[in-house]
C-alpha positions as CSV (number, residue, x, y, z in Angstrom):
1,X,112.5,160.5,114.3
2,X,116.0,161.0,116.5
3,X,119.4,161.1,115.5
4,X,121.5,159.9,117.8
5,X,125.3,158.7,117.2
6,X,126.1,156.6,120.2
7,X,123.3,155.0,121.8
8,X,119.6,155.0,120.5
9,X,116.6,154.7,122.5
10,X,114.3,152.0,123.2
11,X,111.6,154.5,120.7
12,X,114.2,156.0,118.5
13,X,115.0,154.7,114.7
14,X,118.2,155.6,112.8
15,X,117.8,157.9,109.9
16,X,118.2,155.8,106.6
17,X,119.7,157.4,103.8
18,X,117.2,156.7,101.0
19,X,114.0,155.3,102.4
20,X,112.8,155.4,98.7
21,X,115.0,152.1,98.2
22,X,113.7,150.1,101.3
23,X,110.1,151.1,100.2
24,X,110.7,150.3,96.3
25,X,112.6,146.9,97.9
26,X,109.5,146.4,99.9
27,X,106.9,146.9,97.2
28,X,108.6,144.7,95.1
29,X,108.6,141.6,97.9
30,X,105.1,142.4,98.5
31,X,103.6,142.2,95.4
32,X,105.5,138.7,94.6
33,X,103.7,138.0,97.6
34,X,100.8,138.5,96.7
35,X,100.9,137.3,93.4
36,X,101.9,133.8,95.5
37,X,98.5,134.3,97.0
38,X,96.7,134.9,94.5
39,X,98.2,132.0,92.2
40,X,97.7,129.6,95.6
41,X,93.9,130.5,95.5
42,X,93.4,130.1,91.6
43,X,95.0,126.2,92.2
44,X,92.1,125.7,95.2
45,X,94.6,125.8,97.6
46,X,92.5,128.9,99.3
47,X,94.2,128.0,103.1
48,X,98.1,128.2,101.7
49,X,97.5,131.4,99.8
50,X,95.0,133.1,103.4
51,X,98.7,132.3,105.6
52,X,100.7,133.6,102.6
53,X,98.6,137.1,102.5
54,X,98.9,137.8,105.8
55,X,102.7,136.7,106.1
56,X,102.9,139.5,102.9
57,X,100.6,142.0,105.0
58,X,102.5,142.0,107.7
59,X,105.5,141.9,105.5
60,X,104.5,145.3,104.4
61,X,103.4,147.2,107.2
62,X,106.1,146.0,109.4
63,X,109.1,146.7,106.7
64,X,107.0,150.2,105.3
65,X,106.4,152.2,108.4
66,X,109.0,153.2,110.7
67,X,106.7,152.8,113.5
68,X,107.7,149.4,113.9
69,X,111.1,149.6,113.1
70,X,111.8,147.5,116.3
71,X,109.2,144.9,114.6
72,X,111.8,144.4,111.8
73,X,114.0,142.0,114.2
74,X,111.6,139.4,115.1
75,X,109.4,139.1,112.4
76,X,111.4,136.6,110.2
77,X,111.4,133.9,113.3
78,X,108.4,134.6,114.0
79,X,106.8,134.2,110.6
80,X,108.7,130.8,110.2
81,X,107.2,129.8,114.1
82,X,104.0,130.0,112.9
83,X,104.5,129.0,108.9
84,X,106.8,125.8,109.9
85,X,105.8,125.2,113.6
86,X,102.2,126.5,114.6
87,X,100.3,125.8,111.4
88,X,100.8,122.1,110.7
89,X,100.6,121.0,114.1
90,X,98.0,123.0,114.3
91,X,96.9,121.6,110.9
92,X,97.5,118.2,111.8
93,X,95.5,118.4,114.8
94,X,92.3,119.5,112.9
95,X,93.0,116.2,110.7
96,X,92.6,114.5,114.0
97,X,88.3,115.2,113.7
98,X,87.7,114.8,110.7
99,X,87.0,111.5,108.9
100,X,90.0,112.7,106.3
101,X,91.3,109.4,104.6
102,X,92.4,107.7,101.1
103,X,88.4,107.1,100.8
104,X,87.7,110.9,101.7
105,X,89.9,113.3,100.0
106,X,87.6,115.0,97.9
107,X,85.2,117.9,98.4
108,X,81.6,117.1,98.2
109,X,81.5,118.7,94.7
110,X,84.1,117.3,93.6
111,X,83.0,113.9,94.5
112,X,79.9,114.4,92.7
113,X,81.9,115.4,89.3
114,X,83.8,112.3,89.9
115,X,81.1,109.6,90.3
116,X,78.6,111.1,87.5
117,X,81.6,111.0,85.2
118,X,81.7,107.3,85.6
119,X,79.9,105.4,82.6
120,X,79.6,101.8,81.2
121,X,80.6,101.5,77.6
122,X,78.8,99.8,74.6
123,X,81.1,97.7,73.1
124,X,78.5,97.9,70.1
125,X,79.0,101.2,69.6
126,X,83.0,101.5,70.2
127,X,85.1,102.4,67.3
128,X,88.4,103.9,67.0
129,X,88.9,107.4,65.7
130,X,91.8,109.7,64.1
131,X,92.1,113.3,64.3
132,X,92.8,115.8,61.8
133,X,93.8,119.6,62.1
134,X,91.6,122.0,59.6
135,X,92.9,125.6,60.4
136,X,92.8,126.7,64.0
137,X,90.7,124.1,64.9
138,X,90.0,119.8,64.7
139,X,88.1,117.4,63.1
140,X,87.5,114.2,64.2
141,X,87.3,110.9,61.9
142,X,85.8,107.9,62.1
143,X,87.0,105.5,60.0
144,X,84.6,102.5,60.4
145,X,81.8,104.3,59.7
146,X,83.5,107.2,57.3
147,X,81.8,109.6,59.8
148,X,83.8,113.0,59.9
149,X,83.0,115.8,62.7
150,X,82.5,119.8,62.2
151,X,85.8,121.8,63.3
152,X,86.2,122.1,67.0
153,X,89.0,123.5,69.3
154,X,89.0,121.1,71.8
155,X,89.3,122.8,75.0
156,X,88.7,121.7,78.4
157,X,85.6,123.1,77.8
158,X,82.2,120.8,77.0
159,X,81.5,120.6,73.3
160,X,78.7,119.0,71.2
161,X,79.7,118.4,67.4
162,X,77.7,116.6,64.6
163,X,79.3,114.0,62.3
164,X,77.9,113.4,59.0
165,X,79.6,111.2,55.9
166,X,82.4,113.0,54.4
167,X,86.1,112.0,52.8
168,X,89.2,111.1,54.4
169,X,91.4,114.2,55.9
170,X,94.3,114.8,54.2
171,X,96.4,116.2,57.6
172,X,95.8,113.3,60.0
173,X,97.3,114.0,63.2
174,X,99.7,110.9,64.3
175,X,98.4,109.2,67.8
176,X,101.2,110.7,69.8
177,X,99.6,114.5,68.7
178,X,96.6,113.2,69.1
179,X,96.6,111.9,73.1
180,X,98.4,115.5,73.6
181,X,94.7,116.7,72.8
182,X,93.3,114.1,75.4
183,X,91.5,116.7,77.8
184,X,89.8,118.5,74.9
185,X,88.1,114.9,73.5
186,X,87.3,114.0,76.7
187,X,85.1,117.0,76.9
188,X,83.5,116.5,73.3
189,X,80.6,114.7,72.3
190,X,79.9,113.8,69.0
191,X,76.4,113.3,67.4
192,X,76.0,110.3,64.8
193,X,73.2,110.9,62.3
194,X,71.1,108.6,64.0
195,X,71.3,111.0,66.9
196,X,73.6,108.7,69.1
197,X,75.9,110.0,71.4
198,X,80.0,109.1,71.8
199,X,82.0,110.1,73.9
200,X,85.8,109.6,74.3
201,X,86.0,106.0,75.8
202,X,90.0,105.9,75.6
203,X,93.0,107.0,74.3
204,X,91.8,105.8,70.7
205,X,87.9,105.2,70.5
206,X,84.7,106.5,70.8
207,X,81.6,104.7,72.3
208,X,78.0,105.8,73.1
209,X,78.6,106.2,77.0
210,X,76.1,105.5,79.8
211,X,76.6,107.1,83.3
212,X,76.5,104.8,86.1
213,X,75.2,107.5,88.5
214,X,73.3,110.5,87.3
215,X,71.9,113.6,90.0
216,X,68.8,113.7,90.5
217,X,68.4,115.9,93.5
218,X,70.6,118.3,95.9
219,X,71.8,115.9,98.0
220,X,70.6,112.6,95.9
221,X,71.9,110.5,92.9
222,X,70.5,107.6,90.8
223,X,72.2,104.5,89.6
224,X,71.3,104.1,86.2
225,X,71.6,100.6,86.2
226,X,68.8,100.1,88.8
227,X,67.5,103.6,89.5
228,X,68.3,102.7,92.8
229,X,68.9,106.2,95.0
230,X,71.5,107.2,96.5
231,X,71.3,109.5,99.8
232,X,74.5,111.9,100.8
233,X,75.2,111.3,104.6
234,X,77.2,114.9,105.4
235,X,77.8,112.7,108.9
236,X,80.0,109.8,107.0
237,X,81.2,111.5,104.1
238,X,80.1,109.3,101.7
239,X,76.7,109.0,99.6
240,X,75.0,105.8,100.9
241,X,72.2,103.5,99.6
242,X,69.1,103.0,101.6
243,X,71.1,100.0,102.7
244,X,73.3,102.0,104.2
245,X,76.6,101.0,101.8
246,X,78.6,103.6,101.1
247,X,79.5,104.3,97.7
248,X,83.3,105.5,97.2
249,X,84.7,107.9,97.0
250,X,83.3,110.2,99.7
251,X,84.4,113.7,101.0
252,X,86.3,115.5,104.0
253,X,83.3,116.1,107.3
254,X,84.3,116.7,110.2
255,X,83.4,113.6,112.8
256,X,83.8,115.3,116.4
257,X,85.6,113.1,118.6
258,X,85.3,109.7,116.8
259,X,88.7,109.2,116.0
260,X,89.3,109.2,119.6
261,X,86.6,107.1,120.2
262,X,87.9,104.2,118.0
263,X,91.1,104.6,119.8
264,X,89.8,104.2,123.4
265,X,86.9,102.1,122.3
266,X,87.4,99.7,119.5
267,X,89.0,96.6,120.4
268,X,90.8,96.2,117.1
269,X,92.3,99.4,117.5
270,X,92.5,99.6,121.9
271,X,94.4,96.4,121.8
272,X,97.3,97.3,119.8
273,X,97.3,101.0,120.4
274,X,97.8,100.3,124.5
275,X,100.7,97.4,123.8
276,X,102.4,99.9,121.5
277,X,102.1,102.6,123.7
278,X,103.4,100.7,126.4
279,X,106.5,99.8,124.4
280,X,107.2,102.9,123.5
281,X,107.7,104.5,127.0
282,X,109.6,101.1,127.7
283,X,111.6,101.6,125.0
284,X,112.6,105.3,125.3
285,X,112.9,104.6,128.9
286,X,115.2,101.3,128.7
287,X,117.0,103.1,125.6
288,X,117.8,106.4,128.1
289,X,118.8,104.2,131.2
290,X,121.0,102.2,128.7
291,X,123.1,104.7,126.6
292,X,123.5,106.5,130.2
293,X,124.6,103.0,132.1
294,X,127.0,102.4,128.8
295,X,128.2,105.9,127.9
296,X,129.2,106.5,132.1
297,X,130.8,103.8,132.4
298,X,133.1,103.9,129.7
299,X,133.8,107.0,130.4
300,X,134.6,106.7,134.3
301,X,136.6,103.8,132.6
302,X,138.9,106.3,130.4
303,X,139.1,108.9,133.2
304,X,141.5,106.3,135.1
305,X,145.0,107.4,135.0
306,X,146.7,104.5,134.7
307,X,145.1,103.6,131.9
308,X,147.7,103.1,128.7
309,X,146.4,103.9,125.1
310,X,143.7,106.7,126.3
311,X,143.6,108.4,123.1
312,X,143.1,105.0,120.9
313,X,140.3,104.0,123.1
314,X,138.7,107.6,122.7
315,X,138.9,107.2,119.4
316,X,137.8,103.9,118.5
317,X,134.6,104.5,121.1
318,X,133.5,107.2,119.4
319,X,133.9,106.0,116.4
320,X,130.1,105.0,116.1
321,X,129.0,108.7,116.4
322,X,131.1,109.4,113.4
323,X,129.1,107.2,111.4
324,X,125.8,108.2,110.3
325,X,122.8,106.8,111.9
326,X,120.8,105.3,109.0
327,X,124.2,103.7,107.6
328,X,124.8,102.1,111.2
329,X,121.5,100.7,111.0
330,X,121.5,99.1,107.6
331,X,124.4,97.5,108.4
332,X,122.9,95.7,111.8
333,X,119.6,94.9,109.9
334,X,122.2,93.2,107.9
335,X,124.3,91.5,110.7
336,X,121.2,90.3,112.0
337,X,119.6,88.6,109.2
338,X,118.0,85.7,110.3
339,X,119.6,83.1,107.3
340,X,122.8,85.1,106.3
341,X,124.0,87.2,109.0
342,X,127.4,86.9,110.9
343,X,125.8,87.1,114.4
344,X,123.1,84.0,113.9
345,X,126.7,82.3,111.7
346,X,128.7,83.0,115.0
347,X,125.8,81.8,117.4
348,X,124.9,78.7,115.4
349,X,128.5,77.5,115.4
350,X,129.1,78.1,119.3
351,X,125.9,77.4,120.6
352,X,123.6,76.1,117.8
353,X,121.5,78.9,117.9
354,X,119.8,80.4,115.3
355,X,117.3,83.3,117.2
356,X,114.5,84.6,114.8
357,X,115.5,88.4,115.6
358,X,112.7,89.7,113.0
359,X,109.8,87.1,113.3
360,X,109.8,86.8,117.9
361,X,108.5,90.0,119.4
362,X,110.8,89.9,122.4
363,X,113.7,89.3,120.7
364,X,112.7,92.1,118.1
365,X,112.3,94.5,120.8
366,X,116.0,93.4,122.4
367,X,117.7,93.7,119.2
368,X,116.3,97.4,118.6
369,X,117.5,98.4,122.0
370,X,120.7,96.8,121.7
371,X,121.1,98.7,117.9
372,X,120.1,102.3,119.5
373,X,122.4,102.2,122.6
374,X,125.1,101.3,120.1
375,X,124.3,104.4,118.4
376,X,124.2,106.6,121.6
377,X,126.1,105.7,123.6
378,X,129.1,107.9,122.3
379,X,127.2,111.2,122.8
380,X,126.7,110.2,126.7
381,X,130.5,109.2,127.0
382,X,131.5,112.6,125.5
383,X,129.1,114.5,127.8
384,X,129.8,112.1,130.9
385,X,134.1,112.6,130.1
386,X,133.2,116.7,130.3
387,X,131.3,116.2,133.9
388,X,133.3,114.1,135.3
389,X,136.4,116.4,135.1
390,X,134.0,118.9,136.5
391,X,133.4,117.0,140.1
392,X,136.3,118.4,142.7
393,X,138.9,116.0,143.0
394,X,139.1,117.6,147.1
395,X,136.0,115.6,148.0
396,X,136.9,112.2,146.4
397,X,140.2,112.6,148.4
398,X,138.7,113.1,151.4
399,X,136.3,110.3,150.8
400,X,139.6,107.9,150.2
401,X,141.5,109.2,153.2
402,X,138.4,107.8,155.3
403,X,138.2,104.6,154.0
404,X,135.8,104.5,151.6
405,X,135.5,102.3,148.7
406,X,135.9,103.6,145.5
407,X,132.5,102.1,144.4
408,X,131.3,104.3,147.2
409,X,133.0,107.6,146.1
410,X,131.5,107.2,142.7
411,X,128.2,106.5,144.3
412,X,128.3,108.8,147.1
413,X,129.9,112.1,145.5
414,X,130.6,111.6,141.9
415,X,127.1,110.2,140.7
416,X,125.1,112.9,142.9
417,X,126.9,115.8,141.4
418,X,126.8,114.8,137.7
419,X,123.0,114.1,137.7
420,X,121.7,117.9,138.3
421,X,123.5,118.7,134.7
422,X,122.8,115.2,132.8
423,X,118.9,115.8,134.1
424,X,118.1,117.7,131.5
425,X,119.8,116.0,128.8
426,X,118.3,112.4,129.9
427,X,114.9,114.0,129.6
428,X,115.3,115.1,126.3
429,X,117.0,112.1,125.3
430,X,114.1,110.4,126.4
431,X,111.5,112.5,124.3
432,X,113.9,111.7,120.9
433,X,113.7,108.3,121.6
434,X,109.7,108.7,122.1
435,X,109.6,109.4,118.6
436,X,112.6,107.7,116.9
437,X,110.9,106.7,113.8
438,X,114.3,106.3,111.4
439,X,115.1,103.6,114.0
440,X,112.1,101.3,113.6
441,X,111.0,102.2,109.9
442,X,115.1,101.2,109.0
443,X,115.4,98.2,111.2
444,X,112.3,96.3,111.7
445,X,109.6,98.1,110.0
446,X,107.7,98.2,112.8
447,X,107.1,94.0,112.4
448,X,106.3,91.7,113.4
449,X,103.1,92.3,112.8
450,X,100.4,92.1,116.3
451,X,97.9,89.5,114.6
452,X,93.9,89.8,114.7
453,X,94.4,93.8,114.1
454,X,92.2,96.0,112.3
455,X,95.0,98.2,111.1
456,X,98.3,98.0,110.9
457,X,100.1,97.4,113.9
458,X,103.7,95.6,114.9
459,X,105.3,94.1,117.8
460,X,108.0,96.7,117.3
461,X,106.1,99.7,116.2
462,X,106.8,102.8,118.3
463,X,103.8,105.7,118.2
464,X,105.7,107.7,115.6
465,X,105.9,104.7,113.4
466,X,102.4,103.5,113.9
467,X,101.1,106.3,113.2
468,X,103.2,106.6,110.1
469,X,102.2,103.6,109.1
470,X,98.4,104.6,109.5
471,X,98.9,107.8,107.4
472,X,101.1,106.4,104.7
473,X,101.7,102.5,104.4
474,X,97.7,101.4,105.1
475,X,95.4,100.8,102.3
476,X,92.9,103.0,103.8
477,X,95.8,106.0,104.2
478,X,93.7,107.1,107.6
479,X,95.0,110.9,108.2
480,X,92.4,111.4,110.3
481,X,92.6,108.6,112.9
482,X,96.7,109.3,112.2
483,X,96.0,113.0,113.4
484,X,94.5,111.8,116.7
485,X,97.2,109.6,117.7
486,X,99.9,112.5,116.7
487,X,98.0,114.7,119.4
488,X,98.3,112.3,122.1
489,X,101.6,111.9,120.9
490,X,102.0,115.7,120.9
491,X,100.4,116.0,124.8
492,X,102.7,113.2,125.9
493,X,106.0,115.1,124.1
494,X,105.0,118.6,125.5
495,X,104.9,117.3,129.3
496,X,107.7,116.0,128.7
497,X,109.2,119.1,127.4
498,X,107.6,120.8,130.6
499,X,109.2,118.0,133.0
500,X,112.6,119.7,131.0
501,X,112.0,123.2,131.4
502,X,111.4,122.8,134.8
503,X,114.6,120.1,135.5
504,X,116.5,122.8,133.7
505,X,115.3,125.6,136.2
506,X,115.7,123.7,139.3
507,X,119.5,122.9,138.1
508,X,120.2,126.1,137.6
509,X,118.8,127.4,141.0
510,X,120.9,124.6,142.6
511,X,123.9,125.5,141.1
512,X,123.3,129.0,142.1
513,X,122.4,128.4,145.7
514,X,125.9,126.9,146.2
């Protein structure tokens, strides 16, 4: 380790005062850490708490040794990169193959537990119950019957307790203290004397219980109804009768490349999937060439200098970037309300028109365009205003002395020499707009909705909010057909991001060639 006062090497570390501190600090953070870890694995979240011990590892070694005192910069952003960024889109790509849905959420385990624990009560047998505390433990009554159960503890763990006739507690617990204890009588079985079986059948009876599906092999259950088997298909996700119905709930498989299949071959989900995807570029196109066309001209419009009231115009034009977005929104959804809003009132007493803005596709689609380059507009003005007063007034002079028009000078020397630097910013205005889901979800829902669809799909849905409406709005909740659209999504948005980069780059070595 070197000292040096005024300028340190790229391999030299200061000396620190008390390392003892820093390591005590560090030992501290890291065994939190891993306490996080080990807490995330106990709850069967094994994944979160694997990416939680090696964000503490590396924690550690890169905070304890001085070795990596360099190390010490970066780590934070890089650890959020990959916590934040890299691990749920990597995440969400996986959903993507995998048949992962409302219908498969479970493991296969755990989808066994849940459909042997299903059972058909005898109403013959149900009879409501009380329980009583007797020391540490329980005893449960019977009333009907005068039955009264051995102490138990009732844990979450299985218990099997006889009844036999006995007297009335004297400590009966009231029903509120009693459906505290709901886990533990769910786990316990009592034994009548005539060697009939109850189980907990609700939050105040017990019932002889009979389980619809019972296993009878590894991967093999039997209805008890019918005896009828039931065979698990680790393709589907789901056990299946020799039918081949399958029997909710199943579990998480992985399915390949069917998701993307159903996109590119199913007709109920091809059909809308390429009309929404061709309204999206549409609309992030028409939205970009429409805030730029509005937001230019205004502000070529304010740059004039015999224009009186400058400031009150800047003012009232920018007023609808002040505003937040979601507010501005509400209120057009409002404005435009088929039955009650002012712009139908205003239409229908000039013109007699009443347009259905929310029910007609097309004009849907116009009204959402019109709403977003309301909303940014102002942004392109303010950059456009800066630009403008960028381009040398020498060459629009010299344009004028010859004769031009001044339709030409804007055309011919102003336009050319803004675009390089507004590239860039028209691209990625043009990849927010791709997935401008507050936009849709807020004004139109995504409806009207495309009809003869096999999932939910509108006239106005963008990707983003299809695919939201896939993950989170459908009965079915399909993640994993969801996770496939996000990754074409995620293709689409990255060449686009690349298209930027490289605008970006040839901008700046145009600028720097002159």
């Amino acid at each position: 380790m070197t000292t040096v006062d005024a300028g340190l090497g790229p391999t030299d570390t200061p000396t620190e005062p008390r390392p003892w501190l820093r390591l005590g600090l560090v030992a501290v953070i890291g065994m939190a850490m891993l306490y996080g870890a080990f807490f995330l694995y106990q709850i069967a979240q094994p994944l979160f708490g694997a990416i939680l011990l090696a964000v503490a590892t590396g924690f550690v070694v890169i905070f304890g040794a001085n070795r990596f005192y360099g190390a010490r910069f970066i780590f934070p952003g890089v650890a959020a990169v990959l916590v934040f960024i890299a691990f749920p889109v990597a995440y969400t790509i996986w959903l993507g193959f995998t048949n992962y849905s409302s219908f498969n959420l479970l493991s296969y385990e755990r989808t066994i537990e849940v459909l042997t624990s299903r059972g058909t009560v005898d109403p013959d047998t149900e009879q409501p119950f009380a329980v009583a505390r007797d020391g540490d433990g329980y005893r449960i009554w019977l009333p009907e019957s005068e039955l009264l159960s051995e102490p138990v503890l009732l844990t979450a763990e299985e218990e099997t307790v006889t009844l036999a006739p006995g007297a009335v507690p004297l400590e009966l617990l009231s029903p509120r203290d009693a459906i505290a204890l709901r886990s533990g009588l769910q786990s316990l079985t009592l034994t009548t004397p005539d060697e009939i079986d109850l189980r907990n059948a609700g939050l105040r009876s017990f019932a002889s219980v009979t389980p619809d599906f019972v296993r009878s092999g590894e991967n093999e259950l039997t209805r008890s109804s019918d005896g009828l088997k039931l065979i698990a298909n680790h393709e589907t996700g789901f056990f299946e009768t020799p039918d081949g119905e399958a029997v909710p709930p199943g579990w998480r498989v992985g399915v390949g490349f069917d998701n993307f299949e159903r996109i590119f071959e199913s007709k109920g989900v091809r059909g809308p999937m390429l009309s929404i995807f061709l309204w999206t570029f549409a609309f992030a196109g028409l939205s970009v060439l429409g805030v730029f066309t509005v937001g230019l001209t205004l502000a070529v419009i304010l740059q004039w200098e015999h224009l009186r009231f400058k400031t009150l115009y800047r003012i009232l034009l920018i007023l609808p970037y002040a505003v937040p977005g979601f507010i501005s929104i509400l209120v057009f959804r409002g404005l435009f309300n088929q039955n009650f809003g002012e712009i139908n009132l205003i239409l229908d007493a000039l013109f007699g028109l009443r347009p259905s803005w929310f029910t007609d596709g097309n004009l849907a689609r116009t009204m959402i365009l019109f709403v977003n380059i309301w909303l940014g507009y102002p942004y392109m003005m303010l950059l456009a205003m800066g630009f403008l007063q960028a381009v040398p007034q020498d060459h629009k002079k010299a344009a004028a002395l010859e004769g031009a028009s001044s339709l030409r000078v804007f055309f011919t020397i102003t336009l050319p020499q803004i675009i390089p630097p507004f590239l860039p910013l028209l691209i990625a205005a043009f990849a927010f707009n791709f997935n401008n889901l507050v936009l849709i979800l807020l004004l139109t829902r995504g409806g009207p909705d495309i009809p003869g669809t096999v999932i939910p799909a509108g006239e106005t849905d963008i990707l983003a909010s299809f695919t939201y409406r896939l993950a989170f709005q459908d009965s079915g909740q399909q993640f994993g057909l969801a996770g496939a659209i996000t990754l074409l999504i995620f293709l689409v948005v990255a060449a686009i991001s690349y298209a930027n980069f490289v605008a970006m780059r040839r901008a700046a070595a145009k600028r720097s060639g002159r």
